[in-house]
C-alpha positions as CSV (number, residue, x, y, z in Angstrom):
1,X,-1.0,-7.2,25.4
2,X,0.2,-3.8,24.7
3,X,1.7,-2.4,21.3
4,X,3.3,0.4,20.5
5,X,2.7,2.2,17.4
6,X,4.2,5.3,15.6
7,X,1.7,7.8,13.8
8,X,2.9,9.5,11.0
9,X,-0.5,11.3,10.6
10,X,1.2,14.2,7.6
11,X,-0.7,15.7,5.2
12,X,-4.0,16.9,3.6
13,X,-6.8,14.3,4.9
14,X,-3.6,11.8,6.4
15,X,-4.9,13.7,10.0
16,X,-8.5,12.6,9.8
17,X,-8.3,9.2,8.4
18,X,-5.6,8.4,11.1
19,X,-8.2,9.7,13.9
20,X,-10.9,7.7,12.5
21,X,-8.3,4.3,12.6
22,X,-7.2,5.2,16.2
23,X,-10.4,5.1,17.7
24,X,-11.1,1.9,16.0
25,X,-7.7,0.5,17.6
26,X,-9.3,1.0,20.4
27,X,-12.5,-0.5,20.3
28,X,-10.6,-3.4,19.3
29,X,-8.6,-3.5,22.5
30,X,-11.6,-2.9,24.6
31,X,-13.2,-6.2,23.2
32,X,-9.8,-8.4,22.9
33,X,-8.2,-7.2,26.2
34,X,-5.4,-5.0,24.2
35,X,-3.8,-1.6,25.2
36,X,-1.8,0.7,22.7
37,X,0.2,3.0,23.4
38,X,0.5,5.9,20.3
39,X,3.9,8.2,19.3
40,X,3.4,10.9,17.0
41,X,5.6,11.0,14.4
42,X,6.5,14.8,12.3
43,X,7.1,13.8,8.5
44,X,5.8,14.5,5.2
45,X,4.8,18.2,4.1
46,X,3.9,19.3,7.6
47,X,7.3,18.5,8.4
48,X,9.3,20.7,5.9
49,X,6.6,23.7,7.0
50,X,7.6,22.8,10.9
51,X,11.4,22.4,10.5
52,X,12.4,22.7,7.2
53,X,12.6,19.2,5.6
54,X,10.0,16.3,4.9
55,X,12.2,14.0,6.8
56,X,13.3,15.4,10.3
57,X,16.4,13.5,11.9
58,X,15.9,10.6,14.6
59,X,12.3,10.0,12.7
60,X,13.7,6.4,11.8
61,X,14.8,6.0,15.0
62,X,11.7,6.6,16.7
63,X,9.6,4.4,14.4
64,X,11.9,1.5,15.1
65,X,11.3,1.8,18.8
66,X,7.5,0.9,17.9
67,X,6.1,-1.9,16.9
68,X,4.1,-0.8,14.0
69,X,4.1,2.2,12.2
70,X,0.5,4.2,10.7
71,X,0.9,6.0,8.0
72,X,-1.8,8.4,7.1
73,X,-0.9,10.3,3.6
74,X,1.8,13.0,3.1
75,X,2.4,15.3,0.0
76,X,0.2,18.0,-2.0
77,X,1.2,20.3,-4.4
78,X,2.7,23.3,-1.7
79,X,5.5,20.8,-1.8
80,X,6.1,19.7,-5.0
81,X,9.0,19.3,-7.5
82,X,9.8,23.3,-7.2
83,X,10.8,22.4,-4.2
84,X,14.6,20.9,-3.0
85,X,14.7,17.2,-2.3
86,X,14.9,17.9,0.9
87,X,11.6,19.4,1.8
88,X,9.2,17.1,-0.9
89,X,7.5,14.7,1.0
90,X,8.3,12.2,-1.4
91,X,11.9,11.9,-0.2
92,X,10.4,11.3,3.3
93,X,8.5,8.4,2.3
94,X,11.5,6.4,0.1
95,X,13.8,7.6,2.9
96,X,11.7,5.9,5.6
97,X,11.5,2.8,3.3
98,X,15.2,2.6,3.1
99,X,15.9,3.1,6.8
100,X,13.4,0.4,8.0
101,X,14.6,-1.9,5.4
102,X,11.0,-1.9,4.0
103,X,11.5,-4.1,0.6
104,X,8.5,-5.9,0.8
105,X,4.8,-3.8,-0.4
106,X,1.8,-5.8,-0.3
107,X,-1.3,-4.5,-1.7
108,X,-4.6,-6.7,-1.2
109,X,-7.0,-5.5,-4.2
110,X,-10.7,-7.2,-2.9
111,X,-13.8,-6.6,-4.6
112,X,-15.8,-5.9,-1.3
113,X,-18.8,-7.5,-2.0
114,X,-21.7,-4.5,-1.2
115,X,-19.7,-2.8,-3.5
116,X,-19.6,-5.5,-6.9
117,X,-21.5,-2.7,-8.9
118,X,-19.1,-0.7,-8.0
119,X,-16.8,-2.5,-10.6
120,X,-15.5,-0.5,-13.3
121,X,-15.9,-4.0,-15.4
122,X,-18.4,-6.1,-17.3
123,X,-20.7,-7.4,-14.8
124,X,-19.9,-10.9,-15.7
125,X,-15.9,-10.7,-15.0
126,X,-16.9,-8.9,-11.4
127,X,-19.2,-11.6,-11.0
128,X,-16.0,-14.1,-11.0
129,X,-14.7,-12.2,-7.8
130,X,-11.7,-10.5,-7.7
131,X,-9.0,-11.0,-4.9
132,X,-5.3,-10.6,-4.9
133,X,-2.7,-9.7,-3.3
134,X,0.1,-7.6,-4.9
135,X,3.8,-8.0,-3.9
136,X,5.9,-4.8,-4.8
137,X,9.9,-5.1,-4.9
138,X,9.8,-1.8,-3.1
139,X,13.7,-0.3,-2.6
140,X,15.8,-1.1,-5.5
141,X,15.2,-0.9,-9.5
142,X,14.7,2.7,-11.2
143,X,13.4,5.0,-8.1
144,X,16.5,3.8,-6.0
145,X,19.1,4.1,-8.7
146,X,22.0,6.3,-9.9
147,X,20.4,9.7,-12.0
148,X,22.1,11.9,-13.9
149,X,21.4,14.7,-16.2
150,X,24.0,16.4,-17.8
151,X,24.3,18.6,-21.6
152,X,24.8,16.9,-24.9
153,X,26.7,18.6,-27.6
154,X,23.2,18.3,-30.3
155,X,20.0,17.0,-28.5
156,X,20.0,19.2,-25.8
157,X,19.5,18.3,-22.1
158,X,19.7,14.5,-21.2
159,X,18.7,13.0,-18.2
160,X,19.1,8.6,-16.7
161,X,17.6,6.9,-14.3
162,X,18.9,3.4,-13.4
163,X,17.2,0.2,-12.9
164,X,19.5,-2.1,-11.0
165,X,18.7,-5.1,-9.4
166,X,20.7,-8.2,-7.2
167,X,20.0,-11.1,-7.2
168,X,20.0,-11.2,-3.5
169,X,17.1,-8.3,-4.0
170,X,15.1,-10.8,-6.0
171,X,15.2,-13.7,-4.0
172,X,14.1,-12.1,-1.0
173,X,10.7,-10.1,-2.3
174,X,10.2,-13.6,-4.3
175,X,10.3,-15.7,-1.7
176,X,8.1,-13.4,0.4
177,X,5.6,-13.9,-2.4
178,X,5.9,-17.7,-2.5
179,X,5.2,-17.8,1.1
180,X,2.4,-15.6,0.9
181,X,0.9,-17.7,-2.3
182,X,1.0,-20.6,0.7
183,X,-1.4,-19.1,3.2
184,X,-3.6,-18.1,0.0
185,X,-4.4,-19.8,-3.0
186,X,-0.9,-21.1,-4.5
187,X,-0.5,-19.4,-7.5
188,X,2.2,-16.9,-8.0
189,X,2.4,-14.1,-11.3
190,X,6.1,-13.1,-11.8
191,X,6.1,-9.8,-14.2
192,X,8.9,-8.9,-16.0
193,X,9.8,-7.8,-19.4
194,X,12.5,-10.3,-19.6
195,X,12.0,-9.8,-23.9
196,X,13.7,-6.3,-23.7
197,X,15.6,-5.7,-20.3
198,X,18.3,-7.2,-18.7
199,X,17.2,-6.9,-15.2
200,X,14.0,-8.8,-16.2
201,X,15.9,-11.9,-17.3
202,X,17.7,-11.9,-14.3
203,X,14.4,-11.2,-12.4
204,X,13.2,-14.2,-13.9
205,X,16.5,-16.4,-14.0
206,X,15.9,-15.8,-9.6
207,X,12.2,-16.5,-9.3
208,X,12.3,-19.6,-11.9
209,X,15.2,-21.1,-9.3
210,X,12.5,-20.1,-6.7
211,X,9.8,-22.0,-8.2
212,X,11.9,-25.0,-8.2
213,X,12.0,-24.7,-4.3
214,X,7.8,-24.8,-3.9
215,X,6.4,-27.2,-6.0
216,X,3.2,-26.7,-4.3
217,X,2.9,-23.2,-5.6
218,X,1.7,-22.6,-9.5
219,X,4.0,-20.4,-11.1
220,X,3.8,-18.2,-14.2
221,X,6.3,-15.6,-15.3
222,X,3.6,-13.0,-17.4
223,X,4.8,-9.6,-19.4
224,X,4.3,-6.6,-17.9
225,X,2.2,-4.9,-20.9
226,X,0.3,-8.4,-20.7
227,X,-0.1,-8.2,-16.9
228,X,-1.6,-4.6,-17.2
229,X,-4.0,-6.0,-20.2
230,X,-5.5,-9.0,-17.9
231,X,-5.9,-7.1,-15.0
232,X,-8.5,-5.1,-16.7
233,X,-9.6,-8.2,-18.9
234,X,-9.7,-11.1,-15.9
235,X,-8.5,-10.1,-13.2
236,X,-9.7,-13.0,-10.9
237,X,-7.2,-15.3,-12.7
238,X,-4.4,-13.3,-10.3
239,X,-3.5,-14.8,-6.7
240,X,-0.4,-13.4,-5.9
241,X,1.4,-10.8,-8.2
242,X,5.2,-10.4,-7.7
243,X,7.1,-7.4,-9.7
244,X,9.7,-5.0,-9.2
245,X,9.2,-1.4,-8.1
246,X,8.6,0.9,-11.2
247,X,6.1,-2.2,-12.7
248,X,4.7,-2.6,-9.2
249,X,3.7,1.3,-8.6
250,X,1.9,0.9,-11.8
251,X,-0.1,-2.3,-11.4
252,X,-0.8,-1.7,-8.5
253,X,-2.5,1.4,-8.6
254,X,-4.3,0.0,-11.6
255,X,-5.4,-3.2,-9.7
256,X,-6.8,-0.9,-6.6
257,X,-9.5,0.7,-9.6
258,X,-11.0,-2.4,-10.8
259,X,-12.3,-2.9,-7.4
260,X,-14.2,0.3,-7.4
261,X,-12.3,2.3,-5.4
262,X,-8.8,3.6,-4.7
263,X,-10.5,4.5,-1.4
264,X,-10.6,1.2,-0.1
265,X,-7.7,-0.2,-0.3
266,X,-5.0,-0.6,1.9
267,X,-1.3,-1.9,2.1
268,X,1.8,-2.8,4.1
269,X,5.5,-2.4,3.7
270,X,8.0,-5.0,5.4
271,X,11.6,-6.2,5.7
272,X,12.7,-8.7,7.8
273,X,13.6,-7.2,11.1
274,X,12.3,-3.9,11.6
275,X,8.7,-2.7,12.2
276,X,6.5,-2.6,8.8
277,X,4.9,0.3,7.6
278,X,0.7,0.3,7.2
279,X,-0.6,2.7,4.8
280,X,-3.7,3.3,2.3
281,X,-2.9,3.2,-0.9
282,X,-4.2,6.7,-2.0
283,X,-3.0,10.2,-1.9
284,X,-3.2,13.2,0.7
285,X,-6.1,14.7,-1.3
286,X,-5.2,18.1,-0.2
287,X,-9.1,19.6,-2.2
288,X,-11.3,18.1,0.9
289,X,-9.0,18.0,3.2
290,X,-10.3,19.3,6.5
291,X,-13.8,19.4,5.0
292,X,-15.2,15.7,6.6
293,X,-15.5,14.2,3.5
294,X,-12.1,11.9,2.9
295,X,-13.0,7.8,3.4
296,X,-10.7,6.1,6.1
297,X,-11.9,2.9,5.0
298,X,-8.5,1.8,3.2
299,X,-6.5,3.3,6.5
300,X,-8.9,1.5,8.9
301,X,-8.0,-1.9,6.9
302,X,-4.6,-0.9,7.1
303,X,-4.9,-1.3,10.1
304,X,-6.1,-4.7,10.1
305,X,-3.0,-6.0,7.9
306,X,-0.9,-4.3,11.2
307,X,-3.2,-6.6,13.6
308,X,-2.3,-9.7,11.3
309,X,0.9,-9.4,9.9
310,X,2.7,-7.2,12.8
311,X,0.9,-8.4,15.9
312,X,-0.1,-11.8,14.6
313,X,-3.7,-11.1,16.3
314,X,-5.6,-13.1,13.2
315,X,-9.0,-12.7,15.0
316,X,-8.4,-9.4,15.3
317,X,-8.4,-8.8,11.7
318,X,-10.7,-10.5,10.8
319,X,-13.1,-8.3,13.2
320,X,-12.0,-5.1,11.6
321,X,-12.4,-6.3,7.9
322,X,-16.2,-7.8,9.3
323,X,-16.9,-4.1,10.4
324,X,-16.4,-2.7,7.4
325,X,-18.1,-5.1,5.3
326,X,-21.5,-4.5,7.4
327,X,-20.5,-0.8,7.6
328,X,-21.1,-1.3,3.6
329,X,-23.7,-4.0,3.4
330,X,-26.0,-1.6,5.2
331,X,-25.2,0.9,2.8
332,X,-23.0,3.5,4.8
333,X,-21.6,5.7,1.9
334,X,-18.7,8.2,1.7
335,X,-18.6,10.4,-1.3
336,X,-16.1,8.6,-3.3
337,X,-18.2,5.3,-3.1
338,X,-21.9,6.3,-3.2
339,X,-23.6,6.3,-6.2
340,X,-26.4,8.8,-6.9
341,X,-29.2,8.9,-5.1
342,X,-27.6,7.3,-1.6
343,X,-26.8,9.2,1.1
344,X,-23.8,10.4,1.7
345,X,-21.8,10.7,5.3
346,X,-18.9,11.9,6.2
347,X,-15.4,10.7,7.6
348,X,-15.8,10.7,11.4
349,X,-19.5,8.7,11.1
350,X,-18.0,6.2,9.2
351,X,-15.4,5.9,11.6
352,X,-18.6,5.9,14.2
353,X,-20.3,3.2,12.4
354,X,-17.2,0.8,11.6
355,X,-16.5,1.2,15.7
356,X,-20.2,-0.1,16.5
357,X,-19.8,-3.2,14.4
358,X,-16.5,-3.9,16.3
């Protein structure tokens, strides 16, 4: 088979995690018979400093041609809010979101198991393994709705953001977490804060008229304050987590720590027709960019989601996430994930390592 997949390789250490993942691509498609073809594609800060905005026209265009898209990182503080809309990289990435129809953002947080001392948390709750998968509502709510700011006659200044949400919007990310719960372990979270907002208790009103429709799933409708206390407390009771955008950016993030390290993590963002998005869940770490030191692991298992979720290529997968587990069982270390006294290697070896366990 051949796939074609659009590189958005952008900023800080996006380039050298990207070429790390490409050459284990490959040596993928040498052993299962597979042949890529790659499109770079200009977005991000490197954009704006090439043509003058983050998000360069036809860039939607040419991702949808593809059949994946492989996100590196974009952003770092040369573009930051100083800057007009049109030039942060920011804008780019919920502008890309919004043109794929990209609603969907899952974010696997897996205690890798050479890595369980790497757990921020008592040894005992680690010990309980930790392995879910978060479900982000990821284009409507508060970063997709109307702002204002305007002057007040006596408190100054005011600005709004606001949270909107459909119950079309609702069904559709809760029914992609539903079916996810089924190919897992059948238990789905719903967080909300249905005690003080509106679009919570129509967020749950939805998801409880989901539940209804697979009673083979668990359900639970949890708080988000509550959600953020058990994650740190528990958080092997979690399956699937399901929660609109602003909540979801959050927990996530907060989720990717208690496994060690926001290094390792990787995610996907999909809609129903056009090609998803795979991306790690960390930043463009603009201070070692360049410098050989950034880990590619989360990208490289980005990677894998693409092979199972895009190309439906589960042995695939599963190959990529073995490589890195051996890659770590035999104690290869980047910076961010070696404790003192181990030795320490840079990005392209463990690229070069994670290629000969392929």
């Amino acid at each position: 088979m051949n796939y074609k997949i659009a590189l958005i390789r952008g900023d800080g250490i996006g380039p050298e995690i990207v070429n790390e993942t490409v050459k284990v691509i490959d040596k993928v498609g040498e052993k299962f018979g597979h042949t890529f073809e790659y499109v770079d594609v200009l977005m991000g800060g490197c954009a704006t400093d090439a043509v003058g905005v983050s998000y360069p026209a036809g860039t939607a265009e040419t991702c949808k041609a593809c059949d994946a898209v492989l996100l590196g990182a974009v952003g770092g503080p040369r573009w930051g809010s100083d800057k007009p809309a049109e030039q942060r990289p920011e804008t780019a990435l919920l502008a890309i979101r919004k043109d794929l129809g990209l609603y969907a953002n899952l974010r696997p947080a897996a205690l890798r198991p050479a890595l369980s001392d790497a757990c921020p948390l008592k040894k005992e709750t680690a010990e309980k393994g930790i392995d879910l998968l978060m479900v982000r509502e990821l284009t409507g709510g508060i970063y997709f709705g109307k702002r204002d700011k305007y002057q007040t006659p006596d408190r100054g200044m005011e600005a709004t953001d606001l949270m909107a949400y459909s119950e079309m919007e609702i069904e559709r990310i809760g029914r992609r977490a539903f079916e996810f719960a089924r190919l897992r372990r059948h238990k789905v979270s719903s967080v909300d804060k249905a005690n003080v907002l509106e679009t919570s208790r129509l967020w749950r009103a939805v998801m409880h008229r989901l539940a209804a429709e697979y009673p083979d799933v668990q359900y639970e409708d949890v708080l988000v304050d509550n959600c953020a206390m058990q994650l740190v407390r528990d958080p092997g009771q979690f399956d699937v987590v399901v929660t609109e955008n602003m909540f979801g950016d959050i927990l996530s993030d907060e989720a990717s720590m208690v496994t060690g390290s926001i290094g390792l993590l990787p995610s996907a963002s999909m809609g129903d027709g056009a090609p998803a998005l795979y991306e790690p869940i960390h930043g463009s770490a603009p201070d070692i960019a360049g410098q050989d030191k950034a880990n590619p692991i989360a990208t490289i298992l980005s990677a894998a989601m693409m092979f199972r979720y895009s190309f439906h290529l589960a042995a695939e997968a599963d190959a990529i996430e073995a490589a890195v587990d051996k890659a770590l069982a035999d104690g290869w270390r980047t910076a961010d994930i070696a404790k003192p006294g181990e030795t320490v290697i840079g990005t392209r070896r463990m690229g070069e390592v994670i290629c000969e366990n392929i």
